[in-house]
C-alpha positions as semicolon CSV with decimal commas, in nm:
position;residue;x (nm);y (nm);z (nm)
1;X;-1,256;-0,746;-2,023
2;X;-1,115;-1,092;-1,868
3;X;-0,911;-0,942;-1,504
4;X;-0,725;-1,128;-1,329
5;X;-0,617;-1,009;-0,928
6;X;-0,373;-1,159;-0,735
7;X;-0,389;-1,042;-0,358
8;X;-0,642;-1,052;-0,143
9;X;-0,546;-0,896;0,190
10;X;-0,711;-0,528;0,364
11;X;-0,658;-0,343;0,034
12;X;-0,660;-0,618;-0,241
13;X;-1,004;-0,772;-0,096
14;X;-1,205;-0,430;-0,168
15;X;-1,042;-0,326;-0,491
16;X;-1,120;-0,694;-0,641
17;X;-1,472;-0,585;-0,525
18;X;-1,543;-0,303;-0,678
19;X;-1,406;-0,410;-1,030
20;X;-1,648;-0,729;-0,997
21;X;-1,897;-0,479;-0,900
22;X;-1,815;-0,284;-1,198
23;X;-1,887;-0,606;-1,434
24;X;-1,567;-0,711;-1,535
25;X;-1,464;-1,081;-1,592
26;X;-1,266;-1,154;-1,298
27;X;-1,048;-1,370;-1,227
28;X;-0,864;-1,409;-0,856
29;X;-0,597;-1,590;-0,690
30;X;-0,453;-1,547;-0,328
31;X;-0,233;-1,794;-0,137
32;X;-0,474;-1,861;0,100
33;X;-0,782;-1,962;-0,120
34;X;-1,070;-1,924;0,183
35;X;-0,988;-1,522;0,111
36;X;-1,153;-1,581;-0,197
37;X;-1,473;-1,720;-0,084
38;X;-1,723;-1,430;-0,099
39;X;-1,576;-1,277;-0,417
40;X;-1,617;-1,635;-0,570
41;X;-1,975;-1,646;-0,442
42;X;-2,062;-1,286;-0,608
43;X;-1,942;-1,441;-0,973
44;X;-1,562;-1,461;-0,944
45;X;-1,377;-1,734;-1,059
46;X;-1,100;-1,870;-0,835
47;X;-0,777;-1,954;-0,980
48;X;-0,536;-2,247;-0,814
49;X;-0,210;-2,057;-0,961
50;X;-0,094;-1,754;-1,115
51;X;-0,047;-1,943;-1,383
52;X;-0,439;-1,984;-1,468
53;X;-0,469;-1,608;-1,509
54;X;-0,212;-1,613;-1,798
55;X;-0,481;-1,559;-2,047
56;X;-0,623;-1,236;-1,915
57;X;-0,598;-0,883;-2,045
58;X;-0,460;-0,738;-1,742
59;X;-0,356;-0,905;-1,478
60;X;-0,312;-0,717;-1,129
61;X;-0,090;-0,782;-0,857
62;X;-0,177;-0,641;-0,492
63;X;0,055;-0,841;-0,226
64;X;0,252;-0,775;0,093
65;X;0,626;-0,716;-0,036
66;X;0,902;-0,792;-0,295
67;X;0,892;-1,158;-0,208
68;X;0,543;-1,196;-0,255
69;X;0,545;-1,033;-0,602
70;X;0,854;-1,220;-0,695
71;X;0,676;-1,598;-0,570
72;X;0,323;-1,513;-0,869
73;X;0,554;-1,338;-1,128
74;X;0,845;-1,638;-1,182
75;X;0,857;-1,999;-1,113
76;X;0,681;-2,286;-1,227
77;X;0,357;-2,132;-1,203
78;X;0,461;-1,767;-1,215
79;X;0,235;-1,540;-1,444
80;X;0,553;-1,471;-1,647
81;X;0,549;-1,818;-1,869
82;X;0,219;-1,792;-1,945
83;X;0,088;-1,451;-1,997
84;X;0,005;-1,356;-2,372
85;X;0,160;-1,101;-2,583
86;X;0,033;-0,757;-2,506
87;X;-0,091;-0,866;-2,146
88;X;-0,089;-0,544;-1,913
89;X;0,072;-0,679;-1,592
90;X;-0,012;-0,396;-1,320
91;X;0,202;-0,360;-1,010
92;X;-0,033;-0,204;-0,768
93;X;0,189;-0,320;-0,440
94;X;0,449;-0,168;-0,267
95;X;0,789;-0,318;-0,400
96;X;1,108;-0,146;-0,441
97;X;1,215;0,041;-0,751
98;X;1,482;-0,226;-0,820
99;X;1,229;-0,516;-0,829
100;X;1,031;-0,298;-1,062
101;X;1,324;-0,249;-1,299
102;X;1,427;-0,638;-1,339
103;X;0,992;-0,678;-1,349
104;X;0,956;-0,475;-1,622
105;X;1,259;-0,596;-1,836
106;X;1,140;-0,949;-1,798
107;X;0,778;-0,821;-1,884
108;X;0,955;-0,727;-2,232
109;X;1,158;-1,013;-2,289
110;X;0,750;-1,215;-2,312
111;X;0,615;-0,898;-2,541
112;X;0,396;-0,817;-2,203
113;X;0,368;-0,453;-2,046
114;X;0,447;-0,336;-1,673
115;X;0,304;-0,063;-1,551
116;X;0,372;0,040;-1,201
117;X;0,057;0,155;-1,024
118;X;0,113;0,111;-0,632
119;X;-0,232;0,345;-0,410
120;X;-0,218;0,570;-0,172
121;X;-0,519;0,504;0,025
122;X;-0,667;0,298;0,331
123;X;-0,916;0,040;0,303
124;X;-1,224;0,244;0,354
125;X;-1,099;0,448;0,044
126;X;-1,023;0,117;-0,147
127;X;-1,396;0,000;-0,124
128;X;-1,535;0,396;-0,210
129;X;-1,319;0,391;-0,519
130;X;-1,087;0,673;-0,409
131;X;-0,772;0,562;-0,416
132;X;-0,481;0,745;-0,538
133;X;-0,264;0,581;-0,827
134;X;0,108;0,627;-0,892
135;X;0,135;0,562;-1,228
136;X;0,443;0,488;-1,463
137;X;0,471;0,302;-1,755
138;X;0,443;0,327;-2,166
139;X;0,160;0,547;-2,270
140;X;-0,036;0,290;-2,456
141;X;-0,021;0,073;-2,173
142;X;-0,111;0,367;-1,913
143;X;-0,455;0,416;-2,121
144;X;-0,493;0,061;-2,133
145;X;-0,580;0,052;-1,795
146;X;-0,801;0,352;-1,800
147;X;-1,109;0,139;-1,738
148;X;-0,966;-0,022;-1,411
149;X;-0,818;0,266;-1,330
150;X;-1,151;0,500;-1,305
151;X;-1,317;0,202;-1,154
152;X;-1,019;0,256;-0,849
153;X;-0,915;0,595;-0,804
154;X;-1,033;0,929;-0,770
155;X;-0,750;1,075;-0,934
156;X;-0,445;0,899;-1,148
157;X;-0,098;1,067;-1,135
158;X;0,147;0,952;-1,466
159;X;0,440;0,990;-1,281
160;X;0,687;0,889;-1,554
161;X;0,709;0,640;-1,851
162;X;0,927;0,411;-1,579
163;X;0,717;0,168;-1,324
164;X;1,035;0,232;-1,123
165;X;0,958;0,581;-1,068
166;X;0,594;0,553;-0,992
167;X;0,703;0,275;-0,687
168;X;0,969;0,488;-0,580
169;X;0,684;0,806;-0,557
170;X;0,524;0,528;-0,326
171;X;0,793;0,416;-0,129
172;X;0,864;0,791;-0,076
173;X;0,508;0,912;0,030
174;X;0,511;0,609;0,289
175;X;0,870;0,736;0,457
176;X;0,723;1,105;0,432
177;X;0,401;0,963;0,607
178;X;0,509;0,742;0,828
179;X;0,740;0,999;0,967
180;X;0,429;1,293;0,986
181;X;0,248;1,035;1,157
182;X;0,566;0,986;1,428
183;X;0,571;1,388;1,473
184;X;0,236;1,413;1,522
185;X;0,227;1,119;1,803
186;X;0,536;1,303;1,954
187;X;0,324;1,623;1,972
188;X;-0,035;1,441;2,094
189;X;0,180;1,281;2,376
190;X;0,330;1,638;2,504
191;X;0,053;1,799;2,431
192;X;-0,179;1,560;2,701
193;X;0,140;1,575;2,902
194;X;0,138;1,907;2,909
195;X;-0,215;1,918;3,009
196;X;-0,333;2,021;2,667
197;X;-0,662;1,906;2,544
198;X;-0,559;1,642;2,284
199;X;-0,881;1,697;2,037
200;X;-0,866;2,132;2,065
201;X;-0,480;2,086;1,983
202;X;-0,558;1,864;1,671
203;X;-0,891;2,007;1,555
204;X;-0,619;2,369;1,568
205;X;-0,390;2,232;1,329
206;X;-0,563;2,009;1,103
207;X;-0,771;2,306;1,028
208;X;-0,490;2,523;0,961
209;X;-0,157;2,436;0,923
210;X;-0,208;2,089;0,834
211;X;-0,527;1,998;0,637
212;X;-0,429;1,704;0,511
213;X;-0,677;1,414;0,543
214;X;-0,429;1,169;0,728
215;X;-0,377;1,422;0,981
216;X;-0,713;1,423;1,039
217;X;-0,740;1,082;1,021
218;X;-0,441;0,951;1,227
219;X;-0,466;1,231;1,471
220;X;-0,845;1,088;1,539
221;X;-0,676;0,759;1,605
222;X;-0,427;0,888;1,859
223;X;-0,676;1,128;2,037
224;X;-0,928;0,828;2,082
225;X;-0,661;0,525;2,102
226;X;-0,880;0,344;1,818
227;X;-0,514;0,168;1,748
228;X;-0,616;-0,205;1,688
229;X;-0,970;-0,106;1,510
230;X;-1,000;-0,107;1,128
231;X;-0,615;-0,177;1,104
232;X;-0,510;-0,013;0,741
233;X;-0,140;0,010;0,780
234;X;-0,064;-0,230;1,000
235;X;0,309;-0,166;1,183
236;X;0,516;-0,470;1,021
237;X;0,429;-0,311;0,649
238;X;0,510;0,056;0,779
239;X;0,846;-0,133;0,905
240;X;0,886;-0,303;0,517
241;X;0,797;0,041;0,377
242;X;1,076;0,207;0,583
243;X;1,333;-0,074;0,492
244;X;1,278;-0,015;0,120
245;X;1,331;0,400;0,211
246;X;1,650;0,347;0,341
247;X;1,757;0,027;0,058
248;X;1,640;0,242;-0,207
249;X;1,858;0,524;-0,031
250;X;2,172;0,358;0,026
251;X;2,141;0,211;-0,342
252;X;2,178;0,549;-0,458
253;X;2,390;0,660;-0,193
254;X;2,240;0,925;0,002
255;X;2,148;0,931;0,388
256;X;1,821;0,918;0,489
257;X;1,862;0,985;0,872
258;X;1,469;1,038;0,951
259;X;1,404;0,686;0,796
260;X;1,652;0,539;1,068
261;X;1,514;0,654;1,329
262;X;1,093;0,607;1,228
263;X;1,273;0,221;1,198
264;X;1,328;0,238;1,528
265;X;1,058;0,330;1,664
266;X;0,834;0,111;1,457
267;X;1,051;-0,178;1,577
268;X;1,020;-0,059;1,927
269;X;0,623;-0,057;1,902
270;X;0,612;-0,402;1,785
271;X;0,827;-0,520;2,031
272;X;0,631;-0,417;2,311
273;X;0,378;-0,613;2,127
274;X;0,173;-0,370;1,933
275;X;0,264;-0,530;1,615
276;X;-0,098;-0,609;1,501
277;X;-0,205;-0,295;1,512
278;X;-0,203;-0,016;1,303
279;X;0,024;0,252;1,214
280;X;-0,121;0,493;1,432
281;X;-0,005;0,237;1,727
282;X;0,320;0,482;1,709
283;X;0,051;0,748;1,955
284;X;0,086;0,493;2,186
285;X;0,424;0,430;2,219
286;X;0,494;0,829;2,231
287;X;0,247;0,816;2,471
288;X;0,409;0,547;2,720
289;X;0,773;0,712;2,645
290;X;0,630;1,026;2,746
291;X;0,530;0,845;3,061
292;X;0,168;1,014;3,017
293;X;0,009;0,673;3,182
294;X;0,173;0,728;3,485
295;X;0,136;1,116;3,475
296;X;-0,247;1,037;3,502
């Protein structure tokens, strides 16, 4: 099966990996072509534009934000004037549900599928195969991509026969995350305030109350102020993530206070310069609000 992958940053890199590794005919293009070097010296073939990947089965987009989708799918050299009837187009980023609905109408208009299949999942996961896929789109074209699919994830959720819905699942596990992730810096931070051994407090409640792995994970983070190593989520896409919350909020008209005010405090971290790092940066900040430096 002829693949082509569009996206090669933390995430994009290691899933275009493992479906090379997994044989497939791949082909790859990324804005900045020098990303591309080491898949194209394994076997994969570099495309110039979107446009060259036109002729593929499936083609797979992996990229930063709405824009980024927007700049490979139209235009010129978008994938949209030269993809062939039946191509599977799969929308594995994080883009707003709105983008997704104009996508996928277009994507009919050329007799081409979208299905919307953005990953929960860090890099680390990415490379193992163990992602976790949002799905939504037309059955035939959901079990279409069953071979990329099990080549990606360790489990595949059909979230609805919209793409819409499956990137609004992701834009809504992001907010929910983002915002754990701001508790649980706001608790680390009182907690060594407080004179509370950081590691006892989180080993207590990520083996009880809160088992989830990204507790585990991002708690580790904090604890050991690992902030700027293997960056994941870095803070400028937890800050895009957030915006799309509260756009995709106000577009239907509800509040979403909590979203607000993670915002801010995401912008606050990357003002005081933190912006490179990752998500778990957020420990950090808590940590110099709290004024633990100076309580030391």
């Amino acid at each position: 099966m002829k693949i082509g992958f569009m996206g090669l940053g933390h995430m994009g890199s290691k899933m275009a990996a493992r479906l090379l590794d997994a044989g497939f005919d791949l082909h790859i293009y990324n804005r900045t072509p020098e990303k591309a070097d080491d898949l194209v010296k394994r076997g994969a073939v570099f495309a110039n534009t979107p446009a060259e990947l036109g002729d593929c089965h499936i083609i797979i987009s992996m990229l930063s934000d709405d824009k980024a989708v927007e700049n490979v799918v139209y235009g010129d050299k978008g994938i949209l004037r030269f993809m062939e009837p039946g191509t599977i187009h799969i929308s594995m980023s994080t883009i707003s549900p709105s983008l997704a609905e104009h996508l996928e109408a277009d994507h009919n208009l050329v007799n081409c599928f979208l299905v919307g299949a953005p990953v929960f999942g860090r890099p680390e996961t990415a490379e193992q195969g163990k992602l976790f896929i949002m799905a939504g789109g037309e059955d035939q074209a959901i079990e279409g991509c069953k071979e990329v699919f099990d080549v990606l994830a360790e489990k595949v959720f059909h979230i609805s026969e919209s793409p819409a819905h499956a990137h609004l699942s992701k834009v809504l596990g992001n907010f929910m995350l983002i915002s754990s992730i701001q508790a649980l810096s706001e608790s680390l931070a009182l907690a060594e305030k407080s004179g509370l051994d950081q590691k006892v407090f989180l080993d207590a409640m990520t083996e009880s109350l809160l088992s989830a792995p990204f507790y585990k994970n991002y708690g580790k983070m904090i604890v050991e102020k690992n902030y700027d190593k293997a960056v994941g989520f870095a803070l400028p896409l937890a800050l895009k993530d957030l915006r799309l919350a509260q756009k995709t909020a106000e577009e239907a008209g509800i509040p979403l206070p909590t979203a607000s005010l993670v915002h801010d405090q995401v912008l606050t971290a990357m003002a005081r310069g933190l912006g490179e790092m990752d998500l778990g940066a957020l420990g950090k900040l808590a940590a110099d609000n709290a004024g633990v430096t100076l309580h030391h």
